[in-house]
ZAMIDO-174941 format. One line per field, with one value per atom (N, C-alpha, C, O): atom name; y, z, x. Coordinates in steps of 0.02 Angstrom, whole numbers, plus 50000, padded with zeros to 5 digits. Example, Ala and Ser with C-alpha at 12.3 -4.5 7.8 and 13.67 -1.06 7.14 Angstrom:
% residues 2
a: [N CA C O N CA C O]
yy: [49716 49775 49835 49834 49888 49947 50002 50057]
zz: [50390 50390 50390 50423 50354 50357 50394 50402]
xx: [50660 50615 50660 50712 50642 50684 50645 50670]
END
This chain:
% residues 140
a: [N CA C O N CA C O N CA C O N CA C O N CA C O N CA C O N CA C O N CA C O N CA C O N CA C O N CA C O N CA C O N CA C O N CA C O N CA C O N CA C O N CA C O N CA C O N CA C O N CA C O N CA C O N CA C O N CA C O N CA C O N CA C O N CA C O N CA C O N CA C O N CA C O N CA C O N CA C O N CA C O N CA C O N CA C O N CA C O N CA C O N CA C O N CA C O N CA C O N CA C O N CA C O N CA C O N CA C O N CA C O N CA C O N CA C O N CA C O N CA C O N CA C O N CA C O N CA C O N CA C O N CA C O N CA C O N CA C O N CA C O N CA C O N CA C O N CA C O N CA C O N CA C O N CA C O N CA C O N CA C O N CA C O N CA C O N CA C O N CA C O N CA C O N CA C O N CA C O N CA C O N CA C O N CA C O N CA C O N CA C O N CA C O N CA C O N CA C O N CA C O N CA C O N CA C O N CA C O N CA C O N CA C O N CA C O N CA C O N CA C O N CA C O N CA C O N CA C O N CA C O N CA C O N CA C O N CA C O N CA C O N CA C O N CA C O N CA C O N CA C O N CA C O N CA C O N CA C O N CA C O N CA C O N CA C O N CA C O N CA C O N CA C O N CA C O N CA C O N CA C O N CA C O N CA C O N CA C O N CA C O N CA C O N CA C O N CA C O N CA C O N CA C O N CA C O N CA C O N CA C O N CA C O N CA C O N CA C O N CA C O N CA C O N CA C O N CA C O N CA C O N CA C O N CA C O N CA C O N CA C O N CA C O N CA C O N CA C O N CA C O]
yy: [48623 48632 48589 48536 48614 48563 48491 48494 48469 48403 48412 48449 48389 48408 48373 48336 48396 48373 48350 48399 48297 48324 48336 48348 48330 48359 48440 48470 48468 48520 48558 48607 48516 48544 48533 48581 48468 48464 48503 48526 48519 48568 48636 48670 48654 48716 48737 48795 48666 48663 48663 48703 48635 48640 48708 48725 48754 48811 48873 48934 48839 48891 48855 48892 48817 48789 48822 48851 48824 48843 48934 48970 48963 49050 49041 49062 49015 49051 49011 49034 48954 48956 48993 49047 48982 49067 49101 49112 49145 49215 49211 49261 49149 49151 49157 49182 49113 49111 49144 49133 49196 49258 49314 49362 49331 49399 49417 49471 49337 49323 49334 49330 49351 49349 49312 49313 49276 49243 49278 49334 49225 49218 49253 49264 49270 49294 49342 49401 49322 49384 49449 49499 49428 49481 49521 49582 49496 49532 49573 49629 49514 49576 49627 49682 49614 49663 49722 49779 49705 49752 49787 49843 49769 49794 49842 49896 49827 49850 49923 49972 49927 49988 50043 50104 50005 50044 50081 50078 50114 50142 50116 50130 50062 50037 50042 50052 50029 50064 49999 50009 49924 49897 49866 49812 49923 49905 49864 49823 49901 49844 49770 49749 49751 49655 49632 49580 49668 49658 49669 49624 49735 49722 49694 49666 49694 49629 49549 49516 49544 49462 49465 49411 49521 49523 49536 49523 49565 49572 49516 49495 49473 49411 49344 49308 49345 49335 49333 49281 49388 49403 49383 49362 49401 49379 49317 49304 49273 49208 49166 49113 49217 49179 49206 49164 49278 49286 49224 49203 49209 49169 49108 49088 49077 49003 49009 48966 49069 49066 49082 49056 49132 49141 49099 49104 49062 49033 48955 48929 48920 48871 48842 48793 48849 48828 48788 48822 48720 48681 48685 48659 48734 48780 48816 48804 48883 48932 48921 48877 48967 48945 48957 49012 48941 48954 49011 49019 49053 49121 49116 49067 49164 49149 49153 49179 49139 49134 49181 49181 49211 49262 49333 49341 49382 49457 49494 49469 49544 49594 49610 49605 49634 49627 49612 49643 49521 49480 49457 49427 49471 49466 49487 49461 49586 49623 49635 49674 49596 49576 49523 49531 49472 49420 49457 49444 49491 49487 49552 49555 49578 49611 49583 49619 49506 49474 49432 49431 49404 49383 49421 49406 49490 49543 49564 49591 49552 49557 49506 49515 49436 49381 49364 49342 49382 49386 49433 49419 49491 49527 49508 49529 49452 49448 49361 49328 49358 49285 49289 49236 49355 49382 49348 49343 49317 49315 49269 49247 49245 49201 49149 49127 49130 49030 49021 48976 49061 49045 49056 49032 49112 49123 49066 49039 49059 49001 48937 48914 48911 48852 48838 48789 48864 48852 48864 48833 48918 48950 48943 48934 48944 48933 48874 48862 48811 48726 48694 48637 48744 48726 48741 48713 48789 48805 48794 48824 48730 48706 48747 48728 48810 48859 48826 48806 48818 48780 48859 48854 48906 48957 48955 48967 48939 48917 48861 48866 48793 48738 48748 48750 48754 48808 48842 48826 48903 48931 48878 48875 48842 48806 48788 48814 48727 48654 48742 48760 48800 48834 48854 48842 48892 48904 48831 48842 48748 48712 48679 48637 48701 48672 48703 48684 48807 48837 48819 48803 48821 48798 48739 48742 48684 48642 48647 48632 48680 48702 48760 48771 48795 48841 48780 48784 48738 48707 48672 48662 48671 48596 48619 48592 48688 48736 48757 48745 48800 48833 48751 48756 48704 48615 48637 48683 48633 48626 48685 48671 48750 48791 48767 48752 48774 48743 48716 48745 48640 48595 48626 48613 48672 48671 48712 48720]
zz: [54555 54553 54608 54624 54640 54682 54694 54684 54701 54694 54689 54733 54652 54631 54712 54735 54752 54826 54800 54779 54793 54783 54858 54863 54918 54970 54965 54981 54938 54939 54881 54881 54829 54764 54798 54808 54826 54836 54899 54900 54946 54993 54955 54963 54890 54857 54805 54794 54773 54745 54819 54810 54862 54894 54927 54926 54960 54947 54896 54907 54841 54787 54780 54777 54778 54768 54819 54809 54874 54948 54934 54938 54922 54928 54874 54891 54794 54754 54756 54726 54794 54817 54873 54868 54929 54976 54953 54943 54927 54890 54848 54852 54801 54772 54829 54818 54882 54924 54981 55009 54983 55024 54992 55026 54903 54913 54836 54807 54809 54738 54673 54617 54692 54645 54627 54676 54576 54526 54528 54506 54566 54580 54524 54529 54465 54422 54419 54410 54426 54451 54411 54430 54330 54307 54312 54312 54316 54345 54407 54418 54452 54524 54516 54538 54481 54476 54436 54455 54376 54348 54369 54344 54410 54457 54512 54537 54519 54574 54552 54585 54511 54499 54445 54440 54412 54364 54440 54497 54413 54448 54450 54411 54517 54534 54624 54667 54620 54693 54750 54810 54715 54778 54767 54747 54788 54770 54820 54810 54906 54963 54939 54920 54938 54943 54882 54890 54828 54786 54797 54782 54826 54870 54914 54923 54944 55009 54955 54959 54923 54884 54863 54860 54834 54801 54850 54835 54910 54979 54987 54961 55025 55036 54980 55007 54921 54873 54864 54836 54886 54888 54969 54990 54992 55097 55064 55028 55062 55060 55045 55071 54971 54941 54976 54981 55024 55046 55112 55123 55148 55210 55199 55234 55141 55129 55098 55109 55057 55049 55099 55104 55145 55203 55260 55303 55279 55316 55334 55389 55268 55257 55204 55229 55152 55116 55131 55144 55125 55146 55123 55148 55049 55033 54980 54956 54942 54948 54865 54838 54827 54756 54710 54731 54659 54624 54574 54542 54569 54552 54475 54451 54419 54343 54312 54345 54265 54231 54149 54093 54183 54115 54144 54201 54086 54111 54124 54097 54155 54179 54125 54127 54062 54010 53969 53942 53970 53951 53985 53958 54059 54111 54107 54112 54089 54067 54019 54015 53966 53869 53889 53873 53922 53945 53990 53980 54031 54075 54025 54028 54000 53966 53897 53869 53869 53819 53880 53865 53934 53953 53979 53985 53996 53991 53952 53962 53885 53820 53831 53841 53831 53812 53856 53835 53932 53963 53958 53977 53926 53895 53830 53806 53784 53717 53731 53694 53783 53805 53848 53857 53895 53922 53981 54017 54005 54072 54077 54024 54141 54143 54153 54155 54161 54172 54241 54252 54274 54335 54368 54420 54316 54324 54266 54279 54218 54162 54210 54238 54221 54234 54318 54332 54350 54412 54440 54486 54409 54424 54391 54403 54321 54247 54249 54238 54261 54254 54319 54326 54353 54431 54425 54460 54376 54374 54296 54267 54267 54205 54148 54105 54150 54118 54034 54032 53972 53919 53877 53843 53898 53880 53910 53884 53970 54000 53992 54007 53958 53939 53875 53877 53834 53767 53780 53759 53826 53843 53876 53850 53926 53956 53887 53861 53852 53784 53761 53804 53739 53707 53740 53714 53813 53829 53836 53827 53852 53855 53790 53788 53730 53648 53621 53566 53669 53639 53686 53661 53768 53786 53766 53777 53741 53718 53669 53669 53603 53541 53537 53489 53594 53610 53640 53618 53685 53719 53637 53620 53617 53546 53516 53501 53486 53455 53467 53440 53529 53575 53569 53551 53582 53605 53538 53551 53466 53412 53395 53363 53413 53403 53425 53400 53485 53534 53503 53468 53506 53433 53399 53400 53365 53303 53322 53278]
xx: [55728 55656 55624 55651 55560 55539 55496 55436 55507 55466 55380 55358 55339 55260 55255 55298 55187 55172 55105 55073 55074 54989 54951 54891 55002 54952 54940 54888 55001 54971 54935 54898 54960 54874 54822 54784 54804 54727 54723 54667 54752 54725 54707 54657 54790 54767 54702 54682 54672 54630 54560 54514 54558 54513 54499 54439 54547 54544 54539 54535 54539 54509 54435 54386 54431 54329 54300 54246 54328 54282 54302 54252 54355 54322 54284 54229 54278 54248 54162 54113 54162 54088 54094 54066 54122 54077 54062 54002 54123 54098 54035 53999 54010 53991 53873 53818 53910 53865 53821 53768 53880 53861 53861 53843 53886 53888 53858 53854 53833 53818 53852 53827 53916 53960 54016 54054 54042 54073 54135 54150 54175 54275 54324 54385 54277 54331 54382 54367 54450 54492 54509 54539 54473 54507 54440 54448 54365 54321 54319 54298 54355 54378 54413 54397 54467 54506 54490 54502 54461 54432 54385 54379 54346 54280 54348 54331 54388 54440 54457 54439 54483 54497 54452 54462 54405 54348 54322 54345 54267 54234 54173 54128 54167 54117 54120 54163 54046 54018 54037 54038 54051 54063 54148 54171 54173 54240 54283 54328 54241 54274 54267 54321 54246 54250 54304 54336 54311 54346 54408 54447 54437 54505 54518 54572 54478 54480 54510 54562 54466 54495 54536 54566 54568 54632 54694 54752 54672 54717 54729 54781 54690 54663 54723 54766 54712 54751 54816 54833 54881 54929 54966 55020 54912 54938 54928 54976 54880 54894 54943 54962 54972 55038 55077 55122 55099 55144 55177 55234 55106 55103 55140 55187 55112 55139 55219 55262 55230 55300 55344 55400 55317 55383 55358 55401 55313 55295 55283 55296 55252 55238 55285 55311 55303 55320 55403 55453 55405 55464 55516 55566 55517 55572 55554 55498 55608 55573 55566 55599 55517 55467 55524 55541 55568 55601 55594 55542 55647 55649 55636 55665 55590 55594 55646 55691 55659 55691 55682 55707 55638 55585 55623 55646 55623 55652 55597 55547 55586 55542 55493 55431 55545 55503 55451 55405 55484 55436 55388 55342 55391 55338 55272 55217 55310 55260 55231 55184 55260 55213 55158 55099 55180 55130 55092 55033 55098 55030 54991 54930 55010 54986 54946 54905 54965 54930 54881 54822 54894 54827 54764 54705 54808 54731 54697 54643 54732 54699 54655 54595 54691 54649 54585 54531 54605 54541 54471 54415 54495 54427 54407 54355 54464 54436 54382 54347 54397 54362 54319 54289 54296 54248 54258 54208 54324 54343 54394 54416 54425 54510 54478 54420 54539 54545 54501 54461 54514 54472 54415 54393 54386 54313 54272 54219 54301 54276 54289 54240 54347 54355 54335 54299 54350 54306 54256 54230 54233 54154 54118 54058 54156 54082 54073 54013 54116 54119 54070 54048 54063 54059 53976 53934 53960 53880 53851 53806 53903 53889 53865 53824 53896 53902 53922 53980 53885 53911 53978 54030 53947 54012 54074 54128 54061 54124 54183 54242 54141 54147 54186 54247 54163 54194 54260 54316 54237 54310 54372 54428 54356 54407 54432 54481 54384 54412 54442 54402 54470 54486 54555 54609 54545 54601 54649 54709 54629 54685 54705 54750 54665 54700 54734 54756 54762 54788 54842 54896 54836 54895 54922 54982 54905 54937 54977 55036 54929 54973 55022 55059 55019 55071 55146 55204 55125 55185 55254 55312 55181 55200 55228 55281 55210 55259 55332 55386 55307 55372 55429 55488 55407 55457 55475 55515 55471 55479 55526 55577 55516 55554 55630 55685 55597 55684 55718 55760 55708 55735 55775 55835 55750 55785 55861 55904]
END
């Protein structure tokens, strides 16, 4: 596994604050991806800028993994399967929470959003009690 870098969280955290205030600054809309995405393929009238971010999104990670990255991201260890039960329970969970971790936690926190505040203290007491669990299962 690779060693944690914090030069490159805080560059990666500083590049997620700076698109989702641009975006937020030029085009008045809120970083949320499962909002982009969902705006992406529903049928809505401004669908360019929304593929663009999600283009934007995928090149980025492609760049730094074949390009930048000082070696390469370690492969899962999860089956296709279970890949696709999970992303499929956090699209649940992102419409049953009225948006993701990253439109709540960086955009809603960022414009002191108290629903957002709520959601974050929610999504990290379930990730926690999910970790605490799952450790306990193991165990046994």
């Amino acid at each position: 596994m690779t060693e944690f870098n914090w030069i490159t969280a805080l560059c990666g955290g500083i590049l997620i604050g700076l698109s989702a205030t641009l975006l937020l600054l030029f085009n008045g809309r809120i970083a949320g991806i499962s909002g982009i995405f969902n705006g992406a393929i529903a049928f809505a009238n401004d669908k360019a800028w929304r593929w663009l971010f999600l283009i934007g999104m995928v090149l980025g990670g492609v760049i730094y993994e074949y390009l930048l990255a000082p070696e390469p991201t370690p492969t899962s260890v999860f089956s296709p399967w279970e890949m696709i039960i999970g992303g499929f329970l956090v699209g649940f969970g992102t419409r049953m929470g009225s948006g993701c971790t990253s439109g709540h936690g960086v955009c809603g926190l960022g414009r002191l959003s108290l629903r957002s505040l709520v959601a974050v203290i929610t999504f990290l007491t379930t990730g926690i009690m999910t970790i605490i669990v799952m450790r306990y299962i193991s165990s046994l």
